[in-house]
MARRO-358293 format. One record per residue: z, x, y of N, C-alpha, C, O in turn; residue in one letter. Coordinates in steps of 0.1 Angstrom, whole numbers, plus 2048, in hexadecimal, padded with zeros to 3 digits. Atoms other than C-alpha are relative to their C-alpha. Layout:
ZXYZXYZXYZXYa ...
***
This chain:
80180680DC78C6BA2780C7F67FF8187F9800x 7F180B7FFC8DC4AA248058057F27FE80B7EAx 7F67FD806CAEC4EA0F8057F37FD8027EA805x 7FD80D801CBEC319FE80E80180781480C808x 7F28007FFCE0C27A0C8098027F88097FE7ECx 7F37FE807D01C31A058047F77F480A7FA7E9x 7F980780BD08C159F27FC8007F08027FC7E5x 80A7FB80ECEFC1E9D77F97FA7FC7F27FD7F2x 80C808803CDBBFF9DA7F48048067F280B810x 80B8007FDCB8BFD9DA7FC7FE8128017F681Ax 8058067F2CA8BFB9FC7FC7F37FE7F77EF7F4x 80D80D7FEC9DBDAA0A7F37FE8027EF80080Dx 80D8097F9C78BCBA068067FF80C8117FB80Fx 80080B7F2C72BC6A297F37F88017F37F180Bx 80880A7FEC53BB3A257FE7FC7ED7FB8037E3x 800804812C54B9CA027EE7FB7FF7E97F4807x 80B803804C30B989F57FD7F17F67F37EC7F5x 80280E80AC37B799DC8087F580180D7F580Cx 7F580E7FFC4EB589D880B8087FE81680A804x 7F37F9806C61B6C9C380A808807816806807x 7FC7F87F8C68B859D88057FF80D80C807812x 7F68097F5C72B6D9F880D7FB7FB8177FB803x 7F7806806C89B5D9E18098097FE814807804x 7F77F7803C9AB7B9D4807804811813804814x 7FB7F97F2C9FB899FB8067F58058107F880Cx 7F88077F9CABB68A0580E7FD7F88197FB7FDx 7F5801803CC4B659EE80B80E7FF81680C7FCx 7F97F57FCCD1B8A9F58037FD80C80F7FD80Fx 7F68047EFCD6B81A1B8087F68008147F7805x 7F480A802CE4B5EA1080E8027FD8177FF805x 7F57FF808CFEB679F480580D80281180F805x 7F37F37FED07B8A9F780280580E80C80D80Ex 7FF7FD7F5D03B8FA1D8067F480D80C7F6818x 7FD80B7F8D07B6EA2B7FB7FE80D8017FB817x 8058027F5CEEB6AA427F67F57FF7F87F17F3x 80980A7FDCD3B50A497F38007FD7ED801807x 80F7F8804CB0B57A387F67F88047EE7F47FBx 80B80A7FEC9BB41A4B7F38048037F180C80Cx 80C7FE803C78B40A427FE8067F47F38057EFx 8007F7810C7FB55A207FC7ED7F67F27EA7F0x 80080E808C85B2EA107FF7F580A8027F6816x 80180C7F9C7FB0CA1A80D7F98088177FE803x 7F88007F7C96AFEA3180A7F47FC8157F3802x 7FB808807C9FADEA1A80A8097F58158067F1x 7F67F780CCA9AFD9FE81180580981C803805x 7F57F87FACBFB10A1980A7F78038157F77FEx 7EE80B7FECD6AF1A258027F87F180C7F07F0x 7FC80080DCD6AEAA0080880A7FC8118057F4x 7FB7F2803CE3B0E9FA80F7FB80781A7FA801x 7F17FE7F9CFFB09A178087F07F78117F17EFx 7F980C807D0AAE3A0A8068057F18108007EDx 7FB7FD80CD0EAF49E680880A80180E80C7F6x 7F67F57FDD24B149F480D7F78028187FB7FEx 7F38067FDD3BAFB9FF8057F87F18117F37F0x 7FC80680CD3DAEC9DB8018097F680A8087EEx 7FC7F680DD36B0A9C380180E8077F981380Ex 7FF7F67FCD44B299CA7F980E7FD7F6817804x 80A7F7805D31B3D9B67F58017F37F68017E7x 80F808807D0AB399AF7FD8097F17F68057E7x 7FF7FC810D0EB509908077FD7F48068017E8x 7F980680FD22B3F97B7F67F87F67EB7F47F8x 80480680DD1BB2F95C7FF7EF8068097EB80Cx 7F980E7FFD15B079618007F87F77F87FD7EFx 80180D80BD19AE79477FD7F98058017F6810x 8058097FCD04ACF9478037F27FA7FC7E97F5x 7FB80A811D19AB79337FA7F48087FB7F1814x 8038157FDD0AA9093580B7FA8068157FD800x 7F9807804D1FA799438057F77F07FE7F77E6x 7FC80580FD34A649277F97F27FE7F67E9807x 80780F807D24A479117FE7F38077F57EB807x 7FF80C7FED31A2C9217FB8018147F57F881Ax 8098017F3D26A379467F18067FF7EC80B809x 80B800800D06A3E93A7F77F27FA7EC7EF7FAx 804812808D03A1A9287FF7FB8117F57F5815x 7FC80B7EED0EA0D9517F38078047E9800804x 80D7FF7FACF2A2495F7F57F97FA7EC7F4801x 810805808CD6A189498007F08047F67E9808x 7FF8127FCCE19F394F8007FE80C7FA7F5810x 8008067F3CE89F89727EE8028087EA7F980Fx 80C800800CC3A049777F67F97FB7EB7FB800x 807806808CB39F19637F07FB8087E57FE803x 80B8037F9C999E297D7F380C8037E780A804x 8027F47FCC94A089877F58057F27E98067F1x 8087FE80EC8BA119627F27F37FD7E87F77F7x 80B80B803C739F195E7F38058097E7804805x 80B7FE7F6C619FC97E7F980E7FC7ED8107FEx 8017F5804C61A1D9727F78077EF7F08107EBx 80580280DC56A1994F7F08077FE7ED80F7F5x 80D802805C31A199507FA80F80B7EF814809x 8047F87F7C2BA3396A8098157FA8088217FCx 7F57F1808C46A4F9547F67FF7F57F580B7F0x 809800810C2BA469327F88078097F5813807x 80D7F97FCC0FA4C94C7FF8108067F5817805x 7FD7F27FEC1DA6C9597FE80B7F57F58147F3x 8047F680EC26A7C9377F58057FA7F38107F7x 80B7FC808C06A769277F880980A7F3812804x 8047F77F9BF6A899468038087FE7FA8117FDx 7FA7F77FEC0CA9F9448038037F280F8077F2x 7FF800810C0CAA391B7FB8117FE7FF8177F4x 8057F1805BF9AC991C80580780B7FC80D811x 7F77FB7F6C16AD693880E8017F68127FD7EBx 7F17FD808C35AE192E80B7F78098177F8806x 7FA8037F9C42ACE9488087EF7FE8017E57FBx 7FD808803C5CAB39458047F780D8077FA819x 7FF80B7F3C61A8E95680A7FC80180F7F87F6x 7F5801803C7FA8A9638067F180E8047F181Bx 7FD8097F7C8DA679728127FE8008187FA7F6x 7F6804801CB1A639808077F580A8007F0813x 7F880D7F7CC8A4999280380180E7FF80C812x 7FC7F57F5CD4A4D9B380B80A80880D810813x 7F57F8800CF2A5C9AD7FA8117F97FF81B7FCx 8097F2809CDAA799958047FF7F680380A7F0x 80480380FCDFA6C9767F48037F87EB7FD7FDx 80C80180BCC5A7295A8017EF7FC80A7EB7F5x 80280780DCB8A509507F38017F87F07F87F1x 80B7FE805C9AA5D9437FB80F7FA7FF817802x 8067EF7FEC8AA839377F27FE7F47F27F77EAx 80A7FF80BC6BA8892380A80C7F38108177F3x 7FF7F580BC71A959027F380D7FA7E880B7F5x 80C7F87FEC5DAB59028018077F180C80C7EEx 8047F780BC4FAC68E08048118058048197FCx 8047F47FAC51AE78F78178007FF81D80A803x 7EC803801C7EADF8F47FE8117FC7FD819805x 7F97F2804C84B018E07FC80980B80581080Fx 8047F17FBC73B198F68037FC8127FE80481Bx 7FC8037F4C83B069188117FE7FD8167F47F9x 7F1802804CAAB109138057F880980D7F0806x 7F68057F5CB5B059367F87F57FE8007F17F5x 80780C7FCC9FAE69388067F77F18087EB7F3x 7FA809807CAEADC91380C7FF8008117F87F7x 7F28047FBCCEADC9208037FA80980E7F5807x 8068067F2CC6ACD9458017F17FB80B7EA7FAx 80480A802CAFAB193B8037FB7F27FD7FD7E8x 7FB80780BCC6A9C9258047F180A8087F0815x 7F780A7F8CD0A7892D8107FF80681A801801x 7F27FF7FACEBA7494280580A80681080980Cx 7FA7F47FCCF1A9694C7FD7FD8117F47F5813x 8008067F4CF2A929747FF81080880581A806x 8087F87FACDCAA798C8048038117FF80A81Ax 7FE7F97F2CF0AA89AA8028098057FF8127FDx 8017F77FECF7AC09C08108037FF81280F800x 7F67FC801D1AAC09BC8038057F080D80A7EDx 7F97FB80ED1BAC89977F48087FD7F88137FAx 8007EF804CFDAE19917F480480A7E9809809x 8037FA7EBCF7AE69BB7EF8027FA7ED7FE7EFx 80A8007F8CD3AEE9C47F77FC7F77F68057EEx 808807808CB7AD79B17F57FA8087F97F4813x 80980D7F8C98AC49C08087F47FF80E7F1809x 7F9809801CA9AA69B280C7FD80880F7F380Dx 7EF8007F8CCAAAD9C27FB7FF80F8027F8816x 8047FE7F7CB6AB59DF7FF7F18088067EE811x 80380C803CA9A939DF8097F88028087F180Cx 7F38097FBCCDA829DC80080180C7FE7F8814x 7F77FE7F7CD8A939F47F97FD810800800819x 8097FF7F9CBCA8DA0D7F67F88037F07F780Ex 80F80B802CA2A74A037F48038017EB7FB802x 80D7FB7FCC88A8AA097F68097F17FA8107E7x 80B7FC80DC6CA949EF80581580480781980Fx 8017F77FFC71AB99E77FD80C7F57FD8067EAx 7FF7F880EC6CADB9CD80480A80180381080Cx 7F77F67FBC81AF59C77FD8027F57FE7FB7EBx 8027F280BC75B159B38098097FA812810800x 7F37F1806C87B2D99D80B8018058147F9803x 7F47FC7F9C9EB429B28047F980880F7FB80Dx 7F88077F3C9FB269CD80A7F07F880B7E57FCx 7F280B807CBBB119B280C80980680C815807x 7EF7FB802CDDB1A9B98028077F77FC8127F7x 7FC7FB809CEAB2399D7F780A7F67EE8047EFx 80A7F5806CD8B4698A7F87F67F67EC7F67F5x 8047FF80ECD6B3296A7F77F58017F37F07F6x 80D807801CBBB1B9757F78068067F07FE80Cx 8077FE7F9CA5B359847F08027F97E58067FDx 80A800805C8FB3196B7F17F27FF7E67F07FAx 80680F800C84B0D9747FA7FF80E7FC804819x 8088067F2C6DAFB98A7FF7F77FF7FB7F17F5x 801811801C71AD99987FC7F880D8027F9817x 80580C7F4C62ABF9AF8037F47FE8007F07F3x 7FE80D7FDC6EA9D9B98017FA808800800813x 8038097F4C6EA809CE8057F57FF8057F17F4x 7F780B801C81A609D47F97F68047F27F380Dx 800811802C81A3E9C98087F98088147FA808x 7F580B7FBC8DA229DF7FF7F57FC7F67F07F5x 7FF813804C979FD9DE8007FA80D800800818x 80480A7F5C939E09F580D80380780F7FE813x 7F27F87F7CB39EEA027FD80680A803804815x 8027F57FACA4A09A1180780E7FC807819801x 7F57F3809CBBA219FC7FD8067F27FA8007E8x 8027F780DCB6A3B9E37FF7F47F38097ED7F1x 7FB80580FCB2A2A9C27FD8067F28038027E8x 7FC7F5808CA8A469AD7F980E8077F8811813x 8057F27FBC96A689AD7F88057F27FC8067E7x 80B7FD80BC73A729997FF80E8027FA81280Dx 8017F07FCC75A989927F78027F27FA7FD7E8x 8077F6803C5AAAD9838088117F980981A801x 7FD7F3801C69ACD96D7FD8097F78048097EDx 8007F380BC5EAED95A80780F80180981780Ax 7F97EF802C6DB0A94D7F780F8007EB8107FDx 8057F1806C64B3194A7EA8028087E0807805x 80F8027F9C43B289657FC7F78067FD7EB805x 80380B7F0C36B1C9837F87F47FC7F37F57F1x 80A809801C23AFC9857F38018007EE80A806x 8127FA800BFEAFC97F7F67FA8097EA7FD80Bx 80780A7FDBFAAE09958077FC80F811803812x 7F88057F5C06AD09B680D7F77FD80D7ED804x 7F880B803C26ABE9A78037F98098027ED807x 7FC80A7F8C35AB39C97F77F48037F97E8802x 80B80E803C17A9F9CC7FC7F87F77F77ED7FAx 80080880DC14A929AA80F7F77FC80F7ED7F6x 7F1805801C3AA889A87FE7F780D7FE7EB80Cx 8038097F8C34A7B9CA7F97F18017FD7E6807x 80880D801C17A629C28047F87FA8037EC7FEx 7F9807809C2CA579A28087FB8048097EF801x 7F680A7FCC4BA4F9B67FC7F68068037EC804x 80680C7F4C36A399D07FC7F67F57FE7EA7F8x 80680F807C26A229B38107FB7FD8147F1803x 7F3807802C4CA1E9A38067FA80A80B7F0807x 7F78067F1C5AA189C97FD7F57FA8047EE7F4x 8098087FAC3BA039CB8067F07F98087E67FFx 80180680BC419F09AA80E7FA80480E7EE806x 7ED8037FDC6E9F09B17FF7F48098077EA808x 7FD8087F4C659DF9CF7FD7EE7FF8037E4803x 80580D807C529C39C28087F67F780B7EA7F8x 7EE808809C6E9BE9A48097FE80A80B7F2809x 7F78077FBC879B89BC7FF7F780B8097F180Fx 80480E7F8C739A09D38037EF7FC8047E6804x 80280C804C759829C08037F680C7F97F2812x 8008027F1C849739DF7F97FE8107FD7F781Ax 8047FC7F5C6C97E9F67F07FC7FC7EC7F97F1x 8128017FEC4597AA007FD81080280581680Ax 8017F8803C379999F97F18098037E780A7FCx 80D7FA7FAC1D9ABA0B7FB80A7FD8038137F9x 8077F2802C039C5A067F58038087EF7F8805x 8077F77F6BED9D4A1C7FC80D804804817803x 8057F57F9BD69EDA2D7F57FE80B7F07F280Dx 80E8027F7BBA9F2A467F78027F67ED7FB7F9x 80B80580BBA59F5A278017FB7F58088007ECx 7FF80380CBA19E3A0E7FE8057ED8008007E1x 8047F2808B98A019F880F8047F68108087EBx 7F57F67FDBBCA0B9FB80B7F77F88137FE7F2x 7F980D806BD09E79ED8008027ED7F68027E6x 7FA7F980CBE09F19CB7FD8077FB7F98077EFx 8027F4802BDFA109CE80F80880681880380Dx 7EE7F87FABFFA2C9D77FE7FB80B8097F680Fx 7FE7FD7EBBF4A28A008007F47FF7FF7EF80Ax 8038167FBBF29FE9FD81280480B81C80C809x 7F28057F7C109F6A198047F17F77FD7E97F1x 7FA809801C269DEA108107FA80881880180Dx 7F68017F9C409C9A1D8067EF7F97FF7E67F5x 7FB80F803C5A9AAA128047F680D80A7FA817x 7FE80B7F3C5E98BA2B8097F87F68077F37EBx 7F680E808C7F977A247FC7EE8007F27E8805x 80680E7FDC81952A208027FA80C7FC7EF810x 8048017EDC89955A487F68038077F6801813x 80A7FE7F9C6D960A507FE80F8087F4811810x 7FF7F67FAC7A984A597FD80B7F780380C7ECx 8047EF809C6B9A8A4B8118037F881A805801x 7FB7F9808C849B4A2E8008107FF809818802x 8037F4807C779D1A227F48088047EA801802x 80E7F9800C5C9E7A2A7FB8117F980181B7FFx 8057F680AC4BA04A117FD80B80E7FC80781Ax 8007F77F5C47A27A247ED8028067E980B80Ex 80C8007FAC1FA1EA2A8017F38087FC7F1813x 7F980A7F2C2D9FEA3980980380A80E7FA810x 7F87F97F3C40A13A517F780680A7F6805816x 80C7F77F3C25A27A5D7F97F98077F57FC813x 80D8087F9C0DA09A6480C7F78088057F4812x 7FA80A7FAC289F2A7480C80A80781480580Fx 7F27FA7FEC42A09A7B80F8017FC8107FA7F2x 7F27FE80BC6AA12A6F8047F08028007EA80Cx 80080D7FDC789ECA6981080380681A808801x 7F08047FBC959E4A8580E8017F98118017EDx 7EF800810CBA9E7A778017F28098067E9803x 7FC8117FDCBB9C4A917F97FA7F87ED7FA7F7x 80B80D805CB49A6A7A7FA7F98067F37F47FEx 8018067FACA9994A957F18058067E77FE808x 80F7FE800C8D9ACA9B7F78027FD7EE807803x 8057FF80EC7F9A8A787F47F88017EB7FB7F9x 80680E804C6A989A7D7F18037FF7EA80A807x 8117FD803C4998AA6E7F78028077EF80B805x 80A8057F8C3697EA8A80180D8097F781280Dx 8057F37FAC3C99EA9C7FC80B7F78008157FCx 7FB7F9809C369B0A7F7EC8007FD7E48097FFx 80E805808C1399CA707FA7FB8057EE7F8802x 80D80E7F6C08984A8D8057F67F98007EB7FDx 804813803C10965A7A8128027F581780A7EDx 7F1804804C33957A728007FF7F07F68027EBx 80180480BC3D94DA4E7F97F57FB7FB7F57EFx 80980A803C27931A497F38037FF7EB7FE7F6x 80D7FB7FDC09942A557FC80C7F57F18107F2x 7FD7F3807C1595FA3D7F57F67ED7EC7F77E6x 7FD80980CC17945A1F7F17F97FF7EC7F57F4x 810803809BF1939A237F680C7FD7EA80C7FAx 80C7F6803BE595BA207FC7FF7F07F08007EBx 80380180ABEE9569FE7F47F97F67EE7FC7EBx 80C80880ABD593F9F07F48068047EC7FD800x 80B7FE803BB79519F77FE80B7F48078127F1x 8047F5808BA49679DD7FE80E8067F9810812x 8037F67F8BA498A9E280780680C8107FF811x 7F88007F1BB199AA037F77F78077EC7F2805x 80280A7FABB3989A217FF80680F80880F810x 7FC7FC7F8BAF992A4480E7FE8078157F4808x 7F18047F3BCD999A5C80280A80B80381780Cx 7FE7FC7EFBD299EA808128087FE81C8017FBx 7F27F87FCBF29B7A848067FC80B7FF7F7813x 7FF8047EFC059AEAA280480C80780D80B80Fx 8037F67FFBFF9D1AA77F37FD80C7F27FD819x 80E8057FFBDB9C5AA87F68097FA7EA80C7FCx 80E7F580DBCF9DDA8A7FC7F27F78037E87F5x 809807807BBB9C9A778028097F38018167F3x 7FD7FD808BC59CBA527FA7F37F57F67E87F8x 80380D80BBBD9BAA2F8088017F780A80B7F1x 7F580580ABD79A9A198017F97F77FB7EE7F7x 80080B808BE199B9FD8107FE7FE819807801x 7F480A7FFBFF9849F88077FA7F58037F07EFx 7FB80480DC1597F9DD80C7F68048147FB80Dx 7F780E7FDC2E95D9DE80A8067F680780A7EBx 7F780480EC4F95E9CB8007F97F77FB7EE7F7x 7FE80B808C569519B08137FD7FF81B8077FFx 7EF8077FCC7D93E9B28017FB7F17F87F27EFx 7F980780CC8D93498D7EF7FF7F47EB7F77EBx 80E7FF80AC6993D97D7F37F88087E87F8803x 80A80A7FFC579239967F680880A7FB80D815x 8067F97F8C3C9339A57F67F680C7EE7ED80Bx 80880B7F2C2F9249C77EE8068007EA80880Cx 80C7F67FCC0A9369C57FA7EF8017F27EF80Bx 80A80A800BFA9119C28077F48048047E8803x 7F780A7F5C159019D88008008108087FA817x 8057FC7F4C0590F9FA7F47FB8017E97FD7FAx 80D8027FBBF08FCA117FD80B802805814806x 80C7FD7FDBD290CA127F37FD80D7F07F2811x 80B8057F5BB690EA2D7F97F97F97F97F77EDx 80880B808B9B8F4A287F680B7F87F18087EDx 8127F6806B7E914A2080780B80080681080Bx 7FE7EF7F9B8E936A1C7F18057FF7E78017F9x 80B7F87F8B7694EA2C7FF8097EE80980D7E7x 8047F3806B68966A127FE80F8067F681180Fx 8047F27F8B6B98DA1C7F98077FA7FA8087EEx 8087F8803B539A5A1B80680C7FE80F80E806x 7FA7F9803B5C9C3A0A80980980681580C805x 7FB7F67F8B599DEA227FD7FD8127F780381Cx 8038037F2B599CCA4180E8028058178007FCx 7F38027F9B799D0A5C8077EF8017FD7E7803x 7FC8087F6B8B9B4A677FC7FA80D7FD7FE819x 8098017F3B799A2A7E8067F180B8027E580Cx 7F88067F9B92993A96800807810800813810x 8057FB7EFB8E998AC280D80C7FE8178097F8x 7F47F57FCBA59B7AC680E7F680C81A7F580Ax 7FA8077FBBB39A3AE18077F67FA80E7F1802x 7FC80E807BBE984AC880F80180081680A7FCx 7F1802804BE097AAC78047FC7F47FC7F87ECx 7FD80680DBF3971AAB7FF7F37FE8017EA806x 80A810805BE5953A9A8117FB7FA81A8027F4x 7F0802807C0693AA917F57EE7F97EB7E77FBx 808811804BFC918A7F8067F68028127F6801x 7FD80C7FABFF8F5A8980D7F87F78167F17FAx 7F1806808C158EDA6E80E804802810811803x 7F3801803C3A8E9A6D80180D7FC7F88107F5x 7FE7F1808C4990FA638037FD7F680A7F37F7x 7FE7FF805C4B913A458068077F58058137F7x 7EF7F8807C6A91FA297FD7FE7F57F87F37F2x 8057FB813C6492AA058087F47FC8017EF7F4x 7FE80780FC7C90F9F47FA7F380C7FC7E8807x 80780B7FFC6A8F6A0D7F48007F87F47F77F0x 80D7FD807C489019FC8027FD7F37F97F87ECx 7FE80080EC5B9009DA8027EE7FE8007E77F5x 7FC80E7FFC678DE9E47F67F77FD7F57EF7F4x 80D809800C468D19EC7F57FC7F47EF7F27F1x 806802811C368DA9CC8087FA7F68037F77EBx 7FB80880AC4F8CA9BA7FA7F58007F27F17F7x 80280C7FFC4B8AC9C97F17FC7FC7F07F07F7x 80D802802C248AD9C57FE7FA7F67FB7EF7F2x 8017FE812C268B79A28057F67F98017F37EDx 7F7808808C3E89D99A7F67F18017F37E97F8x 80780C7FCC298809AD7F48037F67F07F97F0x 80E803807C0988B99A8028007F17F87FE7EAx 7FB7FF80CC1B88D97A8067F27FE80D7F17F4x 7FA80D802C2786598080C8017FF8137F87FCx 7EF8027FEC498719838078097F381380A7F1x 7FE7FE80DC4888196080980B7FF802813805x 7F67F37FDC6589F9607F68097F57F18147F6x 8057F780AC568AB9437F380B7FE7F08167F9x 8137F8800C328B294780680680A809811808x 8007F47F7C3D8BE96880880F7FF80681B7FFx 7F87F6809C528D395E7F880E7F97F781A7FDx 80B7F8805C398E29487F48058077EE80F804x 80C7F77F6C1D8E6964806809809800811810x 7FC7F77F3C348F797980880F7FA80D818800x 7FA7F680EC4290E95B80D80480780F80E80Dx 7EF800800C6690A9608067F57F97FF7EB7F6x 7F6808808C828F994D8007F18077FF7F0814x 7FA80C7FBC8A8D595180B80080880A7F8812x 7F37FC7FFCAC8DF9587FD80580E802801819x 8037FB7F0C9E8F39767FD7F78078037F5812x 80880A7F6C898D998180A7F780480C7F6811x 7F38067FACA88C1983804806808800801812x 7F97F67F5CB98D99997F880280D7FC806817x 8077F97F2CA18E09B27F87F18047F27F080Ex 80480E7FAC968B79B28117FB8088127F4812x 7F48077F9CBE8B19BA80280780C806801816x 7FC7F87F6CBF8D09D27F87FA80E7FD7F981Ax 8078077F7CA28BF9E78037F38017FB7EC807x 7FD80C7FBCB789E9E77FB7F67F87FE7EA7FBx 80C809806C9D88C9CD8087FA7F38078047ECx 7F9804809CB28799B17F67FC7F27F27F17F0x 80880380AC9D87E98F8037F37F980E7F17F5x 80280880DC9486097A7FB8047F27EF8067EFx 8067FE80EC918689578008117FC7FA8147F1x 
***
């Protein structure tokens, strides 16, 4: 007949039947025994666990969630700003899904700032969550240790962390999932977390937080192109603005920028050499070649220099408001594509380059000036107005190309 031990604790579960019950046993081997509970919790929670032993000494205390102060909460909201714009429309569309959940939307910086939280009707009956989710209060792991979010900083990797797998006791009541936002950087630029109190999710959050961060990336990525030609792509056309579209920015050199994590997959990770950026290994067809995809309607075919066969569409900068979309030669006939047809290029084909001179975004901007200005008799004003930019601009970018305005 088993006997409990001397020490007068309970025997150990040796086999746990529920979450709950992994969770409790791993944090008894963790914290009071000090051993390694691998497979009890996920393996993102456990080196979260050891990184926060080394910062909080002990997971039972009490923590404060105080906000940062006024004036570095005015600098985060400004310094994000693009982050929040991108973010805006996809945090309404969340909530209202998410309006008969108790579950709140929570967007922070990449340091783990709050710039955002839903205001939840459900506040009174979520103590820790109305103390948590406040602006400014900061989610890392160094101030209240083990969080998805923090997880997230600390990591870049999408993750969710239940109840007893927080650090600290006094969030064991919470459940949270998130996933990170980047920028044309390639660097953290925030973190979209998913959280409710006093009960599990009803739903798959890491994947719903997941889809949401991918349109915001998607969206971030785009705001901070201006600069750039701006690709989108898939092997189907089905798939083109939507979360899986790929994307990618081409500088005004002619070399890959940036590329979205479905533009990684289809092309692969981009070089840290600049040198081995250039489009044409990248797309088949240099920057000029890139720049007439634009004018056609619709997607467009494109040879990979892969040799996947993809369909794209093509977005031009716009430079000081001037948008080049009707300052790119054009083919004499674009082709019309058929909906659900492939790509219909020899597998063997090389990359197609075009006869013209290469071509550079403020040449293209150049060129339409000059058009615009000749078909306008020289007039600054009308042109000006067809090209919807300031006079003032237009002077500047007629002296920048060498051209000495009359009038």
């Amino acid at each position: 007949m088993p006997t409990r031990p001397a020490t007068g604790q309970p025997p150990r579960q040796l086999f746990a039947t529920t979450p709950e019950q992994r969770t409790a046993q791993a944090r008894l081997r963790f914290f009071d025994e000090g051993d390694r509970p691998s497979g009890l919790v996920g393996e993102d929670v456990l080196q979260s666990w050891m990184r926060c032993r080394r910062r909080h000494e002990d997971p039972r205390r009490a923590i404060a969630f105080d906000p940062v102060t006024p004036s570095r909460l005015h600098g985060a909201l400004a310094r994000n700003r693009a982050l929040l714009e991108a973010a805006g429309p996809e945090l309404a569309s969340m909530e209202g899904a998410l309006a008969g959940t108790d579950c709140r939307v929570i967007l922070t910086d990449r340091e783990g700032v709050l710039l955002h939280v839903t205001h939840h009707p459900m506040a009174p009956q979520q103590p820790v969550l109305s103390s948590t989710a406040r602006l400014g209060v900061n989610l890392a792991e160094s101030v209240v240790g083990t969080t998805a979010p923090g997880i997230v900083l600390s990591t870049g990797q999408a993750c969710t962390v239940d109840g007893g797998e927080h650090y600290f006791d006094s969030l064991r009541q919470v459940h949270c999932a998130a996933a990170p936002i980047r920028g044309v950087d390639g660097r953290l630029a925030g973190v979209l977390d998913l959280s409710v109190e006093a009960r599990r999710f009803g739903f798959d959050a890491g994947a719903m937080v997941g889809l949401y961060a991918t349109v915001i990336e998607n969206r971030l990525l785009a705001r901070q192109s201006a600069g750039h030609v701006v690709l989108r792509f898939q092997a189907s056309p089905a798939l083109l603005d939507t979360p899986l579209e790929a994307m990618a920015g081409v500088a005004p050199d002619g070399r890959v920028a940036w590329l979205n994590a479905a533009a990684a997959r289809l092309l692969g990770p981009l070089p840290a050499e600049p040198l081995a950026r250039a489009a044409v290994r990248f797309f088949g067809r240099d920057l000029n070649g890139l720049l007439r995809l634009a004018g056609g309607h619709g997607a467009q075919a494109l040879r990979l220099g892969s040799g996947l066969g993809v369909w794209a569409k093509v977005r031009l900068p716009c430079s000081d408001g001037l948008n080049l979309r009707h300052g790119v030669a054009l083919p004499a006939a674009p082709r019309a594509l058929p909906a659900a047809v492939a790509p219909a290029a020899p597998a063997h084909a090389t990359p197609t380059h075009d006869d013209a001179p290469p071509a550079t975004l403020r040449g293209q901007q150049q060129d339409l000036i000059a058009r615009t200005l000749q078909e306008n008799g020289g007039n600054i004003a009308r042109t000006a107005r067809q090209l919807g930019v300031s006079r003032g601009t237009l002077y500047r970018r007629l002296r920048e190309g060498g051209v000495a305005p009359q009038g």
